[in-house]
C-alpha positions as CSV (number, residue, x, y, z in Angstrom):
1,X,107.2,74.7,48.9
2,X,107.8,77.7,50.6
3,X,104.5,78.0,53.7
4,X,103.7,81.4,54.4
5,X,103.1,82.3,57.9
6,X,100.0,84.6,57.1
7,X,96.9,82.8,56.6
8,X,94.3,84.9,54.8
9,X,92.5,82.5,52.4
10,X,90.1,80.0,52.8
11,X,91.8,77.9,50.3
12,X,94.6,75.6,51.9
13,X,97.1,72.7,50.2
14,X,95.6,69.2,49.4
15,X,97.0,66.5,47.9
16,X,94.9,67.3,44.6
17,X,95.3,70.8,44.8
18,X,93.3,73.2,46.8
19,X,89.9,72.2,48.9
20,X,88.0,74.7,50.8
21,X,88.9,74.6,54.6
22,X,85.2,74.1,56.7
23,X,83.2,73.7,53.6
24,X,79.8,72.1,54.6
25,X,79.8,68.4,53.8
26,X,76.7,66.4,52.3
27,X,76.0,63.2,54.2
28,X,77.8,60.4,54.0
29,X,76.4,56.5,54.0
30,X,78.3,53.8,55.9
31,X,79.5,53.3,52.6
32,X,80.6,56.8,51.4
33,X,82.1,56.7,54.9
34,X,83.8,53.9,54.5
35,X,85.2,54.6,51.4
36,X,86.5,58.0,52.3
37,X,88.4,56.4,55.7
38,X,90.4,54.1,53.3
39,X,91.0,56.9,50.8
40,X,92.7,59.0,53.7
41,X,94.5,56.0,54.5
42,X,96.1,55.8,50.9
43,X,96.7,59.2,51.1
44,X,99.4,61.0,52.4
45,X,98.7,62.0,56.3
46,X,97.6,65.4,56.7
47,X,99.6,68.1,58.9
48,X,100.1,71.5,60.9
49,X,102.6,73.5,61.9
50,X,101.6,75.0,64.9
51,X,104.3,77.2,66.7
52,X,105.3,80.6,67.2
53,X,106.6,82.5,63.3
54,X,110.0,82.9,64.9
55,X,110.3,79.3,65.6
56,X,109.1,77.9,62.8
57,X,111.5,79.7,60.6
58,X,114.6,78.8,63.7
59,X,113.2,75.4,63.8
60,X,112.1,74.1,60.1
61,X,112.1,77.0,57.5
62,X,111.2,76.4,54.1
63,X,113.8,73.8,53.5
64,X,112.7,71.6,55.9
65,X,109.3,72.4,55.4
66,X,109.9,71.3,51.1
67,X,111.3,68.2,52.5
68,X,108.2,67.6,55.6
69,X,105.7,68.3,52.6
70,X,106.9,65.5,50.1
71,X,105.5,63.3,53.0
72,X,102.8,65.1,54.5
73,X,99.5,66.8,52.9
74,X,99.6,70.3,55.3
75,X,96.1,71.2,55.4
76,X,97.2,75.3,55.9
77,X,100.0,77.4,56.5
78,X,101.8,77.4,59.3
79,X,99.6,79.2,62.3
80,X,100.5,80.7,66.0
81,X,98.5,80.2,68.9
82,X,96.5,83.6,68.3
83,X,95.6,82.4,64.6
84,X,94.5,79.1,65.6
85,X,92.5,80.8,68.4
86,X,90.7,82.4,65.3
87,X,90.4,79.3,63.2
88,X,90.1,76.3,65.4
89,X,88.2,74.4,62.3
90,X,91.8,74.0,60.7
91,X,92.7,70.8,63.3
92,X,89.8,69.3,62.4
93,X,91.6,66.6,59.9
94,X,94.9,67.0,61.3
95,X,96.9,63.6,61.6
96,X,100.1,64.8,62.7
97,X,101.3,68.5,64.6
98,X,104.8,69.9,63.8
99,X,105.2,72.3,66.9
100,X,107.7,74.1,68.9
101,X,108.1,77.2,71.0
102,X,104.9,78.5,71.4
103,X,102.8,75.7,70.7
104,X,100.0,76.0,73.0
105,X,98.9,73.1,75.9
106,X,96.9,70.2,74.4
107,X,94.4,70.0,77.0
108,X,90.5,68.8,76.3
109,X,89.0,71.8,74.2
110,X,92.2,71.3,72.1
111,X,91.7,67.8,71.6
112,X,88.0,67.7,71.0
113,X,88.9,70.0,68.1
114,X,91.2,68.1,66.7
115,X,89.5,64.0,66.4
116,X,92.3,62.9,63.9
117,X,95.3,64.0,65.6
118,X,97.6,61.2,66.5
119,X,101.3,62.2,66.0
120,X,103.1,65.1,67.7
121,X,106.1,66.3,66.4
122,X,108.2,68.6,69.0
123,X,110.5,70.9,67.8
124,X,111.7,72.4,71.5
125,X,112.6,71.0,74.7
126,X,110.3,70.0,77.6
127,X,107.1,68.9,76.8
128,X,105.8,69.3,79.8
129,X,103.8,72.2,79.3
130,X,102.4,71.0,76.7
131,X,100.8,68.0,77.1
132,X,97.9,67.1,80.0
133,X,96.2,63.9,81.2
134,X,93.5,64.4,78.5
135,X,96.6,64.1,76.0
136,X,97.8,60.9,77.3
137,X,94.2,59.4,77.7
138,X,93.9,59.9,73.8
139,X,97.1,57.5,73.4
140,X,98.9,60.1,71.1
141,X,102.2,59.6,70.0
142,X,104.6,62.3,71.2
143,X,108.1,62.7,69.8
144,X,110.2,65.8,70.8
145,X,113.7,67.4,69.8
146,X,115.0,67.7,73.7
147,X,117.8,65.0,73.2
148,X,119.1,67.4,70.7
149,X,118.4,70.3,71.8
150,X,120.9,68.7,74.8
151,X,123.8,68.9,72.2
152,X,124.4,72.6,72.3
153,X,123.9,72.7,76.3
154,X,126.6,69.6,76.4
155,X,128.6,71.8,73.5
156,X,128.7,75.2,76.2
157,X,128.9,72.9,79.0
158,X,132.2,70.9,78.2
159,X,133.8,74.7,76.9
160,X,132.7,76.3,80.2
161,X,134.6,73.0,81.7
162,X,138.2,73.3,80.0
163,X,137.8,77.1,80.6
164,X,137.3,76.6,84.5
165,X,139.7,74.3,84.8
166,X,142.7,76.8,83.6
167,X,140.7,79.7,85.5
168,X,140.3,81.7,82.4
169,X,137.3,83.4,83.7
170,X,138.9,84.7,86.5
171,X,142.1,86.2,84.3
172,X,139.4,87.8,81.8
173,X,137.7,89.4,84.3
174,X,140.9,90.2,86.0
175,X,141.7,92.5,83.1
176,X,138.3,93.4,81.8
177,X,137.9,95.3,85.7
178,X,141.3,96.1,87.0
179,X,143.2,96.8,83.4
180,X,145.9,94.3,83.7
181,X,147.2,90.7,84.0
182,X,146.0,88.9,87.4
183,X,149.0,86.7,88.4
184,X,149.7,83.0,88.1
185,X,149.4,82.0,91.7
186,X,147.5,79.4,93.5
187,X,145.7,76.9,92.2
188,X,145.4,76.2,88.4
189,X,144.1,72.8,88.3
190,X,144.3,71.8,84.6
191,X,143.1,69.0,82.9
192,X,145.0,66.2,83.2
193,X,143.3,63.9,86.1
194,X,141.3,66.1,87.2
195,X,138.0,65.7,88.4
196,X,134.5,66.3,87.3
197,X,131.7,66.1,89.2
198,X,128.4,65.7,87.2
199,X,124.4,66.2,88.7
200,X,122.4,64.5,87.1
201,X,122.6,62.1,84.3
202,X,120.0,62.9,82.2
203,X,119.9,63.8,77.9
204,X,122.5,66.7,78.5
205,X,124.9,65.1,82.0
206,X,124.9,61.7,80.2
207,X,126.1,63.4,76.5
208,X,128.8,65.4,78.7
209,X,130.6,62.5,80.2
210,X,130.2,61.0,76.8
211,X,132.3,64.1,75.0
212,X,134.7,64.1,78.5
213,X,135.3,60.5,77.7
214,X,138.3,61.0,75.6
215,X,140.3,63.2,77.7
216,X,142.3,62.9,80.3
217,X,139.7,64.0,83.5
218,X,138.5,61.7,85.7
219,X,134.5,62.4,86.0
220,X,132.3,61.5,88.9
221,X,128.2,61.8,89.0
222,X,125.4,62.2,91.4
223,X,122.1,60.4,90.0
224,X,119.6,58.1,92.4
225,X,118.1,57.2,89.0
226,X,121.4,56.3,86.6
227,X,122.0,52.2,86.4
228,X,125.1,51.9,87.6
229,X,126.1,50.0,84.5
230,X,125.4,52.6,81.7
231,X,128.0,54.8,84.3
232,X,130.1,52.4,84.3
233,X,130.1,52.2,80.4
234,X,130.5,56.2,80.2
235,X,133.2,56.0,82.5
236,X,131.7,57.7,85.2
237,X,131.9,56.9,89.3
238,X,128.5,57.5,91.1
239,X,128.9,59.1,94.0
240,X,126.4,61.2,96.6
241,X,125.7,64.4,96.4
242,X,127.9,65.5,98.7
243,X,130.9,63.8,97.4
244,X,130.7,65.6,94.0
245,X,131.2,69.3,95.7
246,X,133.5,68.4,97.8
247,X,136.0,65.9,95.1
248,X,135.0,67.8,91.7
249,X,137.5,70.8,90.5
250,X,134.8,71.2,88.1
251,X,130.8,71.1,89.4
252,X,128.5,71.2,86.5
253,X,124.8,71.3,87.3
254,X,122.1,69.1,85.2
255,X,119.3,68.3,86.6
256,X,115.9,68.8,85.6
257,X,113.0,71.3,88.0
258,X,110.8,69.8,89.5
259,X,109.2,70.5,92.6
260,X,111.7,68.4,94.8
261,X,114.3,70.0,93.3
262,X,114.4,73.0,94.3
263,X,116.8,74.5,96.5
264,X,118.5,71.4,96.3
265,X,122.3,73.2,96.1
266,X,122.8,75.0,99.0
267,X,125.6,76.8,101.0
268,X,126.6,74.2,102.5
269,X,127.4,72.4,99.0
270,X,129.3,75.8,98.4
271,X,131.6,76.3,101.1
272,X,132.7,72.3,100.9
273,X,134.6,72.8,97.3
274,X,138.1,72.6,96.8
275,X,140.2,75.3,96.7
276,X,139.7,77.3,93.3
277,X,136.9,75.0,92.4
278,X,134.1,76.3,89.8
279,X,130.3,75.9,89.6
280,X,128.6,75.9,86.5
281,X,124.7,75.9,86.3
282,X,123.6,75.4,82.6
283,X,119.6,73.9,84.6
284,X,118.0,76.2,86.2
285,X,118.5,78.8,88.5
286,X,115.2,77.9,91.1
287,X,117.4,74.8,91.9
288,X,120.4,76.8,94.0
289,X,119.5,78.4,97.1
290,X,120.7,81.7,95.5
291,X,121.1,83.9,98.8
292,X,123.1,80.9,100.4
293,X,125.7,80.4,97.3
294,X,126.2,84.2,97.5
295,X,126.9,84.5,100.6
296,X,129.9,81.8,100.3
297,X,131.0,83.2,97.2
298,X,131.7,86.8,99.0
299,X,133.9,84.5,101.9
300,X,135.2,82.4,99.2
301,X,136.7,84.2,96.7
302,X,138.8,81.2,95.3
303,X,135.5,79.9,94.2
304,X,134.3,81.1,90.6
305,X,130.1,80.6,89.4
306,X,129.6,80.2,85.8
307,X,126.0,80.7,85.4
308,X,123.9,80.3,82.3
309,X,120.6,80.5,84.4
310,X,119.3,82.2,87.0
311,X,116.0,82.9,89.1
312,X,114.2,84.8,88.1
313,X,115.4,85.6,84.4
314,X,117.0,88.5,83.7
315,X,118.6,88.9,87.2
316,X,116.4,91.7,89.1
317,X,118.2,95.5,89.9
318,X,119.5,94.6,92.8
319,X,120.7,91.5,92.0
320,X,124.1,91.2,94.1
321,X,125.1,88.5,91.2
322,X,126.6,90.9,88.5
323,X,128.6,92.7,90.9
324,X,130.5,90.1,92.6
325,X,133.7,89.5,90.5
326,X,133.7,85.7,91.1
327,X,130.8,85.3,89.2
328,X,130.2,85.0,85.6
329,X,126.9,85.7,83.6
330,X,125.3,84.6,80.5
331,X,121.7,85.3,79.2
332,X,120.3,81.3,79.0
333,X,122.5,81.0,75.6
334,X,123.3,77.2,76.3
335,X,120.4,75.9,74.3
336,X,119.8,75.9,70.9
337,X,119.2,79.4,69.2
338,X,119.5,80.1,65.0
339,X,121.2,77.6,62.9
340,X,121.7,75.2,66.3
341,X,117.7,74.9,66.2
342,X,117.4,73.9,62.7
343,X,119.1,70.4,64.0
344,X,115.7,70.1,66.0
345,X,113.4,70.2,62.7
346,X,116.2,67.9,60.7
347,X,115.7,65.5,63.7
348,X,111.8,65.6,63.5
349,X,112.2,64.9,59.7
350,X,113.9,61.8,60.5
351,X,111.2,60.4,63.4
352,X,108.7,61.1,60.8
353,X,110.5,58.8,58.3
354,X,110.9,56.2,61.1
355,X,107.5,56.4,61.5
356,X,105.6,56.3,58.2
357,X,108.0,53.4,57.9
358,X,106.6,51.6,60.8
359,X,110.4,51.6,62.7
360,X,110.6,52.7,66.5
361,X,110.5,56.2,67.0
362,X,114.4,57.2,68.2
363,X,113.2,60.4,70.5
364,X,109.8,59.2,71.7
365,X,108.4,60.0,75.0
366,X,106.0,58.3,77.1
367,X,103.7,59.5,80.1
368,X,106.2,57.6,82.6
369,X,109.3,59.6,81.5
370,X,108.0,62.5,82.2
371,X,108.2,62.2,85.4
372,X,111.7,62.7,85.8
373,X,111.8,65.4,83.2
374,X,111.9,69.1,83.6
């Protein structure tokens, strides 16, 4: 069933065809009423996509979509926030919302339009934007795709590592600005016992020292919240903070923004690393004291930034960042973008399986997580 994203009829899918959407309804008896409550429950759950066009074709596309359909009665086509905003009548029945990027906050008015709605499917990564205390009053159930949208960050992440470690970022650029072959001096640490220093633990840190477990690198982590027996089982020595700049060949950066963590990298993190040491910062940028880690980078030119994010995004004019040539820059590609995203809708897919069937939702996220989450 392929779902256009245009919506220009009144007539939308039903499970017997094609119904009228906000067609005036005679009055019911207890009866009638109660008849028609078990006949929804018989039926098939009804459904929206409700997400920006670009993400739902990145995200679910039509083959998904055939596949969401076979399970799920969609009571329109897919719709963006501005078409919604014209036809907020089509949530009245909704059961269950397939969303993603662009799917707007579920705050009150939302929810008073939409008296059915107790599933949300969440094609993207935080959904911390998206959901408000009215949400969690309602007792929704929220599911998202941010553990998998955590495999392509781990994916770049444990490539940016092996790269760092035999310095290949500072031979390309070497070439790429001076026109020929830096040298092979000083320190080329390699992968064989060396170290790498993980913060934060969380979807995307944890799945890292996972994929690092079958090498030969010894990997160390900063996370207050991580039981120290799950490290233990990923192979992974918690350390402080401090420890991790200052042992690590390799730093990678995880963790989540949040108000208390920002700023929380600063020079001083910097200027203790080991000699020819690399940062890589696949979080957020808001979380490095910026001014502070350039200013060490200028005096320690040993030192090499990898940098996936920044702050703010793109890097302002006179941004010192692109010029220095110990630093290396890349527009927020570590999440999930084309065919990557389509393992977010395939994921979805299967917690709607798990839950039609009455199984524990695998991806599931409650009010208390959030807390930790960016």
């Amino acid at each position: 069933m392929k779902l256009p994203h245009s919506n220009p009829g009144i007539l939308v899918p039903s499970g017997n065809g094609t119904r009228p959407l906000g067609k005036t309804r005679s009055a019911a008896t207890p009866a009638t009423a109660a008849a028609a409550a078990a006949a929804r429950r018989a039926a098939k759950p009804r459904a929206l996509f409700l997400l920006d066009d670009w993400a739902y074709d990145s995200v679910y596309g039509s083959e998904v979509a055939d596949e969401l359909a076979a399970r799920v009665d969609f009571v329109a086509a897919p719709v963006d926030a501005a078409r919604l905003a014209e036809r907020p009548e089509v949530l009245r029945e909704v059961e269950f919302l397939f969303g993603g990027w662009g799917t707007p906050p579920m705050d009150g008015a939302f929810l008073a339009r939409a008296p059915e709605l107790r599933a949300v499917f969440y094609g993207a990564g935080s959904i911390k934007r998206l959901v408000t205390d009215a949400f969690w009053r309602r007792g929704i159930t929220i599911t998202s795709g941010c553990a998998l949208n955590a495999v392509p960050v781990a994916e770049y992440t444990v490539g940016a590592i092996f790269l760092s470690l035999k310095h290949a970022w500072r031979f390309a650029m070497g070439m790429a600005r001076g026109g020929r072959y830096l040298p092979k001096s000083g320190v080329l640490p390699g992968a064989f016992r060396t170290t790498v220093g993980l913060v934060s633990l969380g979807a995307i840190g944890a799945r890292v020292a996972g994929m690092l477990r079958a090498t030969d690198l010894r990997v160390i982590a900063h996370d207050p919240y991580f039981p120290p027996a799950a490290a233990a089982a990923l192979g992974v020595q918690l350390v402080p903070l401090d420890e991790v700049f200052k042992r690590s060949h390799v730093v990678s950066l995880h963790t989540p923004w949040l108000p208390e963590t920002e700023g929380m990298i600063t020079g001083r993190h910097f200027e203790s690393m080991r000699r020819g040491a690399t940062f890589i910062n696949t979080a957020r940028g808001i979380l490095v004291r910026e001014a502070e880690m350039v200013g060490v980078l200028r005096r320690r030119t040993d030192l090499t930034a990898v940098l996936d994010v920044v702050f703010p995004e793109p890097p302002p004019p006179d941004s010192p960042l692109p010029a220095l040539p110990n630093v290396v820059l890349t527009p927020h590609i570590a999440g999930a973008h084309d065919e990557e995203c389509r393992r977010l809708g395939r994921g979805l897919l299967e917690e709607l399986d798990r839950l039609l069937a009455g199984r524990p939702l695998r991806w599931r996220i409650t009010r208390g997580q959030t807390a930790r989450m960016a």
